[in-house]
C-alpha positions as CSV (number, residue, x, y, z in Angstrom):
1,X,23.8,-14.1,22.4
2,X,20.0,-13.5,23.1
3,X,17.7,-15.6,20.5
4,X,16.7,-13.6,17.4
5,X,12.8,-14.1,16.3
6,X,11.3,-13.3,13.1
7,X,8.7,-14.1,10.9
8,X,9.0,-15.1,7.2
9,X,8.3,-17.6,4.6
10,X,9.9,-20.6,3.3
11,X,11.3,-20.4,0.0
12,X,13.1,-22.8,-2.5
13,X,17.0,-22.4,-3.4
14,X,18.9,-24.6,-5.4
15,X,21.4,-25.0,-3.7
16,X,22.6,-27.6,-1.2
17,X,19.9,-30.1,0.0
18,X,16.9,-29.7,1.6
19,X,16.6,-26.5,-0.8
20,X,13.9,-24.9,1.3
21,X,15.3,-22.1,3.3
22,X,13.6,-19.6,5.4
23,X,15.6,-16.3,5.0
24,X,16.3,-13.7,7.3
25,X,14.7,-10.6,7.7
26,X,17.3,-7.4,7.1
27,X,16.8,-6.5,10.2
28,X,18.6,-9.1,12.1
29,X,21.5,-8.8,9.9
30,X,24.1,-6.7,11.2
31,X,23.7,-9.1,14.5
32,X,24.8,-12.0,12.8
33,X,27.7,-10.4,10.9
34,X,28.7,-9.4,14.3
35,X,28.2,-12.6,15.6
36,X,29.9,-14.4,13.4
37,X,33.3,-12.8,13.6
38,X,33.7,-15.4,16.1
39,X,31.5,-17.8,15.6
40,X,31.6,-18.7,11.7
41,X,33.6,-21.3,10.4
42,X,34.8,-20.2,7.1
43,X,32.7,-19.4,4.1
44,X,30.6,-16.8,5.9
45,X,28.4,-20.0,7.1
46,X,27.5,-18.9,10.7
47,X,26.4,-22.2,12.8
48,X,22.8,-22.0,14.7
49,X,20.3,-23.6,16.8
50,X,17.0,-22.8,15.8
51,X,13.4,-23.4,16.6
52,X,10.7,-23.5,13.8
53,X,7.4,-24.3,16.3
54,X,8.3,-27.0,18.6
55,X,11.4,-28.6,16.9
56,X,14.6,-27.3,17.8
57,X,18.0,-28.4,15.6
58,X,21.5,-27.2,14.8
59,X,21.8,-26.0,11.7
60,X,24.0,-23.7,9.5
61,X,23.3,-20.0,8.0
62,X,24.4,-19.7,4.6
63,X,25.2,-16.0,3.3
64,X,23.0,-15.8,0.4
65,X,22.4,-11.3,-1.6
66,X,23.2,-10.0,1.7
67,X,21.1,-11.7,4.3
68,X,21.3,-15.2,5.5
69,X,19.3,-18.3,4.3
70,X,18.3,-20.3,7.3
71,X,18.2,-24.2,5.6
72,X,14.7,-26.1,6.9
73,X,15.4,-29.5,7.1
74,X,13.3,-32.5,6.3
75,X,12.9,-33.5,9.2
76,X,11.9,-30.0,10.6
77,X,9.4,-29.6,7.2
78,X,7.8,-32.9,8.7
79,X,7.7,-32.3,11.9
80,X,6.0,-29.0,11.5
81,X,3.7,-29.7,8.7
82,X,5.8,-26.8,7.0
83,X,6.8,-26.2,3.2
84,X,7.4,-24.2,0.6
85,X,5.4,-21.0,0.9
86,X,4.1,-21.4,4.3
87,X,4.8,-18.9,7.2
88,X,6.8,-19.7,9.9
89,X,8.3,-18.1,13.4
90,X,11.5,-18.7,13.2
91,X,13.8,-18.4,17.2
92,X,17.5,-19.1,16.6
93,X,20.6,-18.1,18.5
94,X,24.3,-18.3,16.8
95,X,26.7,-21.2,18.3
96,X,27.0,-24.4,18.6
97,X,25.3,-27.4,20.8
């Protein structure tokens, strides 16, 4: 699969830590669904690799009103200088490492 890129802005969910997420546009849904028939692993949680500037890291989507909520780690908020609010370009490709 090619690498999806979108634009949006990080948002708080409380839900399982680091409870900022940076969603997914509607756009680039109906690629993941598809996607995800064979690469999720129950749950609807489809695994990724993304890239929020220059840090890259596996991650999980979590299904979350019809889109996909991609989690922003700690160490990726760090990295990046990144938080809640803030714009980001988000590249990310379903699978594993």
């Amino acid at each position: 699969m090619h690498d999806i890129v979108f634009d949006t802005v990080i948002i708080e969910w409380r839900g399982p830590a680091p409870f900022l997420f940076a969603p997914v546009p509607d756009d680039h849904v109906g690629e993941i669904r598809y996607a995800a028939l064979s690469e999720s692993y129950g749950w609807g949680v489809v695994p990724v690799i993304a890239t929020i500037g220059s840090t890259e890291f596996a991650t999980s989507l979590f299904p979350r009103d019809g889109t996909y909520l991609l989690p922003v780690k700690v160490a990726v908020q760090k990295a990046e200088g990144v938080g809640l609010g803030d714009s980001v370009r988000v590249a990310m490709r379903v699978g594993r490492r």
